[in-house]
C-alpha positions in Angstrom: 29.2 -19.1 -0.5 31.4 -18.0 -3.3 34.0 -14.9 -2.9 34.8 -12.6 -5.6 37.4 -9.7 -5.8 36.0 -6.8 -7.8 38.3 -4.4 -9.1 37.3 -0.8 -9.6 38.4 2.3 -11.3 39.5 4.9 -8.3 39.8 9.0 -9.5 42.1 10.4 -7.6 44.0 13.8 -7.5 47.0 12.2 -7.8 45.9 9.9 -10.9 44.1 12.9 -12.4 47.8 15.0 -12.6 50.2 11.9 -13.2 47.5 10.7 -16.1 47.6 6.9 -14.5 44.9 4.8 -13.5 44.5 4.2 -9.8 41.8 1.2 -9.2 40.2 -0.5 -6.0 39.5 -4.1 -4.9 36.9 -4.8 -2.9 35.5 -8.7 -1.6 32.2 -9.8 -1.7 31.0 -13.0 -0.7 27.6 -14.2 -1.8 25.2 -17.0 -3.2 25.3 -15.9 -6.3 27.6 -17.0 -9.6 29.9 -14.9 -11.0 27.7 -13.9 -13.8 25.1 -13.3 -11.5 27.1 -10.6 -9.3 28.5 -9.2 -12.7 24.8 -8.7 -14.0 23.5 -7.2 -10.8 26.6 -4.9 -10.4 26.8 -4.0 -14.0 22.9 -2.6 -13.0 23.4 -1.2 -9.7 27.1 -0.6 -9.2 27.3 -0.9 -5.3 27.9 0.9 -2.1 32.4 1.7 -0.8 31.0 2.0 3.2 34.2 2.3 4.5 34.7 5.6 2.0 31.3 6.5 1.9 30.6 6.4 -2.0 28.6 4.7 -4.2 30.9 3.2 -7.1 28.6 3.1 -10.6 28.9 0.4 -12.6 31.2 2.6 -15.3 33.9 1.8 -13.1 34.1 -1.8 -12.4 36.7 -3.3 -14.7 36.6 -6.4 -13.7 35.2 -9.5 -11.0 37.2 -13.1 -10.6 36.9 -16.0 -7.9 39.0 -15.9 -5.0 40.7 -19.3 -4.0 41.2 -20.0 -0.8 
């Protein structure tokens, strides 16, 4: 198992009347290689439960390898 941070573009009020970008990590940990999550997400984008949203894949800006 391999675990990736992906970082994501948030919209927020707050970023929408400062003009700043507000962004997101969220963990996965899978099977798959890095190119293979950043293929699949680049598709599908995936689902924030805790927030209840699906983030597209327009607002991923970027996936690296956690070490631990």
């Amino acid at each position: 198992m391999a675990l990736y941070q992906v970082r994501a573009h948030d919209a927020t009020v707050l970023g929408f009347v400062t003009h700043s970008d507000h962004y997101k990590d969220y963990e996965f940990e899978t099977d798959e290689t890095m190119e293979e999550l950043a293929a699949r997400l680049a598709v599908k984008g995936f689902f924030d439960k805790p927030h209840n949203r699906w983030v597209m894949p327009g607002a991923i800006a970027w996936i690296q390898p956690v070490w631990r």
